[in-house]
C-alpha positions in Angstrom: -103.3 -38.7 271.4 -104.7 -42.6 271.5 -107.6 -41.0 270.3 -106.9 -38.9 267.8 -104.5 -41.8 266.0 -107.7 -43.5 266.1 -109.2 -40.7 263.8 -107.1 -40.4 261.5 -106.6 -43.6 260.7 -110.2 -44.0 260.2 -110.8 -40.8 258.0 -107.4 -42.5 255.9 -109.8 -45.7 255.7 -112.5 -43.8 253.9 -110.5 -41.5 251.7 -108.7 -44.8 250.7 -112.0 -46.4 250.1 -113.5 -44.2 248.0 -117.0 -45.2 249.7 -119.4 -42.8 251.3 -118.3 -42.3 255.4 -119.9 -40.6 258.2 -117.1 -40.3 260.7 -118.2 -39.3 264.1 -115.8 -37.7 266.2 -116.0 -37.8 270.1 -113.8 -35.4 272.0 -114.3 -34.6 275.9 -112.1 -31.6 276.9 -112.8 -31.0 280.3 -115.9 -33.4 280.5 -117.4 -31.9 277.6 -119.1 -33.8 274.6 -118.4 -32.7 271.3 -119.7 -35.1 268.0 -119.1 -33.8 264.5 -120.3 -35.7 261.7 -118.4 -35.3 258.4 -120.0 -36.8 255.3 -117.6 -37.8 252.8 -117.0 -39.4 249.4 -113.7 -39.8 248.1 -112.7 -41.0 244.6 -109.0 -40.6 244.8 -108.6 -42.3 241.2 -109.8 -41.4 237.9 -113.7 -41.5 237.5 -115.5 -41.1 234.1 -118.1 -38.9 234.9 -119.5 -38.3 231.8 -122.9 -38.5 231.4 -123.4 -37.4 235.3 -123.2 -33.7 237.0 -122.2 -33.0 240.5 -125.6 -31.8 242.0 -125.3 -29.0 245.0 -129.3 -29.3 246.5 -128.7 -26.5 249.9 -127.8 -23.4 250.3 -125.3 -23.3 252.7 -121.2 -23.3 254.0 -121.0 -26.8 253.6 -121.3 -28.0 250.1 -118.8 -28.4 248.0 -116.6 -30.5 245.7 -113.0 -30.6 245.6 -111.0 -31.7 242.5 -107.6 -32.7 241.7 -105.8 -31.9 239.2 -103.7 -34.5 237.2 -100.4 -33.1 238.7 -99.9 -29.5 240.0 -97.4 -27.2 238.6 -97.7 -23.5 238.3 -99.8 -21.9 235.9 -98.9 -18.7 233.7 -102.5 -19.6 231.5 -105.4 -21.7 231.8 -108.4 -22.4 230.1 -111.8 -23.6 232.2 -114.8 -24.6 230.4 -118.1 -26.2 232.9 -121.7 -26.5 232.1 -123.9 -25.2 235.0 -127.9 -25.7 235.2 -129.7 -23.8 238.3 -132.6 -21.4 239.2 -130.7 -18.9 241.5 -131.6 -14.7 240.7 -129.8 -14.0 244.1 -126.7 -14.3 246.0 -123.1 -14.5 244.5 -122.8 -18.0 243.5 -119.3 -19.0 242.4 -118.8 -22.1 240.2 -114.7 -22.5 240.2 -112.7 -21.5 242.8 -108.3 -22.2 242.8 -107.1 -20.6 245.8 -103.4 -20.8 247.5 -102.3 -20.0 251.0 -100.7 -16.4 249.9 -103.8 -16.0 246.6 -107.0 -17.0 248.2 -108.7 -15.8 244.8 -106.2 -17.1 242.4 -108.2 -18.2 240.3 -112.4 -17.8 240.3 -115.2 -17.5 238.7 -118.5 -16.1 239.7 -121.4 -14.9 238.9 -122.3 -11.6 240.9 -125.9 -10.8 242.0 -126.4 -7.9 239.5 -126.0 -11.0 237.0 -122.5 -10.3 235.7 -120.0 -12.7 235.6 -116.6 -11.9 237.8 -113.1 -13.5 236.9 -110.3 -13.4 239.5 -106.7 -13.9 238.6 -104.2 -13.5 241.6 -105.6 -9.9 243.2 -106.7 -8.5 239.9 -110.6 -9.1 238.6 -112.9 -8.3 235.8 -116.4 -7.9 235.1 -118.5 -9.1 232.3 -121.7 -7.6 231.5 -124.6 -7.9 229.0 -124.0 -12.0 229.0 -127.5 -14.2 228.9 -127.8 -17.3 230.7 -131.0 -19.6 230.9 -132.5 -20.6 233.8 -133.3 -23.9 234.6 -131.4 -24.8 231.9 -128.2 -25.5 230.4 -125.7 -23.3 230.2 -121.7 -23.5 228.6 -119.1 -21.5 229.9 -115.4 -21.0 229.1 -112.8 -18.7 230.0 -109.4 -18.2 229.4 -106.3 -16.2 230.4 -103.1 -15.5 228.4 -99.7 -14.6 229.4 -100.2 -11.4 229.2 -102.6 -11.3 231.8 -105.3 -10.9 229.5 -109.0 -12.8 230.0 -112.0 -13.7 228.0 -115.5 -15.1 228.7 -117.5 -17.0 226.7 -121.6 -18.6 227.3 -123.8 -20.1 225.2 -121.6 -19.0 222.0 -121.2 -15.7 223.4 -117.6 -13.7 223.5 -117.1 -11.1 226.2 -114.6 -8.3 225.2 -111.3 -8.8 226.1 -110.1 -7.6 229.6 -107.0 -7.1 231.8 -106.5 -8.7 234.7 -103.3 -7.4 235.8 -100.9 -9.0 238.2 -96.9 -8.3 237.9 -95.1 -9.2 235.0 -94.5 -13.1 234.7 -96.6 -13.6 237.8 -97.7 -17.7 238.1 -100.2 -19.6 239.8 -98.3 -21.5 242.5 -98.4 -25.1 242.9 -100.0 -25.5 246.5 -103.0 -24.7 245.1 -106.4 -26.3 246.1 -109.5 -26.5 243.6 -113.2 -26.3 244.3 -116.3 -25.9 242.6 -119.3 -25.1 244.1 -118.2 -22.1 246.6 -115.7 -20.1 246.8 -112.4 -20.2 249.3 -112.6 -17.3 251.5 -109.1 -19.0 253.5 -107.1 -21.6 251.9 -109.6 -24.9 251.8 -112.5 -23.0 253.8 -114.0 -19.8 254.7 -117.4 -20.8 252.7 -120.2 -18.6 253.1 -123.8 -18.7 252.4 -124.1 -15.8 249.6 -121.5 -17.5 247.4 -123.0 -21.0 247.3 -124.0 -22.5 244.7 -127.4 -24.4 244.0 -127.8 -26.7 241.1 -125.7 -29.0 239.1 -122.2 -28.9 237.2 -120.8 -31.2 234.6 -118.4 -31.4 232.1 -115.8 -29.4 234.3 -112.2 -29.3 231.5 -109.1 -27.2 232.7 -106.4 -26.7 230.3 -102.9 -25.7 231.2 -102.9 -23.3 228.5 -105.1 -21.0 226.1 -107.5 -23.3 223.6 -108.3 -22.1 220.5 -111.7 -20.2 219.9 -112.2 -23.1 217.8 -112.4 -25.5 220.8 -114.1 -23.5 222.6 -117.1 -23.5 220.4 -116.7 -26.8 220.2 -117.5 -26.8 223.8 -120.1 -24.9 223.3 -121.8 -27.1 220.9 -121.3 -30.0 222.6 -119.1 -31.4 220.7 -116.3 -34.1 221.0 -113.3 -31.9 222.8 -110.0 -32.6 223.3 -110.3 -32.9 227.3 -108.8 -30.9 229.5 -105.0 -31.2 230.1 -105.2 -30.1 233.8 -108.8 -31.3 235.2 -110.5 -33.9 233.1 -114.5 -34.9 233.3 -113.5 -38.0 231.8 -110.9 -39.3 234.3 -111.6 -36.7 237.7 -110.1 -37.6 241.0 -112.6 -35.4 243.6 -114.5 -35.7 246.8 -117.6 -34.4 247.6 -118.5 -32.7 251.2 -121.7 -32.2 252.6 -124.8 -33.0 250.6 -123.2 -32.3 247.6 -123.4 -35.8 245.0 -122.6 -37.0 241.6 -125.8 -38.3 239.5 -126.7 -39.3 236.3 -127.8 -36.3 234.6 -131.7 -36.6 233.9 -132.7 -36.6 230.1 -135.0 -33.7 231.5 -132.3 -31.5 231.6 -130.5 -32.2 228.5 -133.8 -30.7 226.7 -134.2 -34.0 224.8 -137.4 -35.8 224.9 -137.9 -38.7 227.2 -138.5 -41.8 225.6 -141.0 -45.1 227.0 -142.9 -43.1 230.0 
């Protein structure tokens, strides 16, 4: 029990830090050694991150990032718009993932290996087909979902038809909910798996508590000043990253502009 004190104090230490912690666990049940190593980086105020992406460089049940939001409360709408950048033809790599202890797919996004996109709301889903994305480049994606259970999905300027993800009638998002991007919650916090990681980078990740206009969402698209997200902001984000996952400055190589002095 000594022990274990010991750990937690430690793993408070780093969250509370926000610094970059390996923290090596010993445990000998029954005179056998166990060491974990846990690679952490917490940022439990606000950062500006704009300007930088989080960067996911393996393929694996480890990365990921985990965001909060600025106050939870439930959610009868929402509005996610992210920029993603990556190379991947295979697996189902899932960008955005809100899960809850009862709704572990709550609310997700995805894009499947037949190269559709896939929204989850509660148990319901829809597919979007007939999309393009670039790769190894930028890419700008919103979505939204009304009150009346009712989702769209936008990229690069694109509008996907209109589609029903049906849960009951009045049906919210509760508020124990946990956010990640870069995999997808399989269990409540965990149950990552290879074929839904994600490989490349993310930035400018906005979450609105409510259904922006298709005005602001070609603003988005345009890159364009935004009002930011209500919910999650890129310009004041409280996250952590886990595993290899990182936050860099995002190269002038892949904004598509030409690099000046080299």
């Amino acid at each position: 029990m000594e022990n274990l004190t010991r750990i937690l104090l430690l793993v408070c230490f780093a969250v509370l830090s926000g610094k970059r912690w390996k923290v090596f666990v010993h445990i000998r049940p029954r005179a056998h050694y166990f060491w974990f190593v846990i690679p952490v980086s917490c940022h439990p105020e606000g950062s500006d991150l704009t300007g930088s992406v989080f960067t996911f460089p393996t393929l694996g049940r480890v990365d990921h990032v985990t965001l909060t939001p600025a106050g939870r409360k439930p959610l009868s709408q929402a509005s996610l718009c992210l920029r993603f950048y990556t190379d991947q033809t295979t697996q189902s790599p899932c960008f955005f993932s809100l899960a809850t202890a009862t709704f572990t797919n709550a609310f997700l996004l995805c894009r499947m290996e037949g190269g559709f996109f896939r929204i989850h709301v509660g148990t319901a889903s829809a597919d979007y087909s007939g999309l393009t994305y670039n790769l190894n480049g930028w890419n700008s994606v919103c979505v939204t979902w009304d009150e009346e259970d009712v989702s769209q999905f936008f990229i690069n300027g694109q509008a996907s038809v209109r589609k029903l993800t049906l849960m009951r009638q009045g049906w919210k998002i509760p508020t124990d909910h946990l956010i990640i991007v870069g995999q997808d919650q399989d269990r409540y916090g965990g149950g990552f798996q290879t074929k839904n990681a994600f490989i490349g980078h993310l930035t400018d990740v906005h979450m609105w508590d409510h259904v922006i206009s298709p005005c602001a969402v070609q603003q988005f698209m345009d890159e364009l000043s935004i009002q930011p997200g209500n919910y999650l902001n890129w310009q004041s984000l409280k996250f952590e990253t886990h595993g290899r996952a990182k936050v860099e400055k995002k190269q002038l190589l892949l904004t598509g502009k030409q690099l000046l002095n080299c």
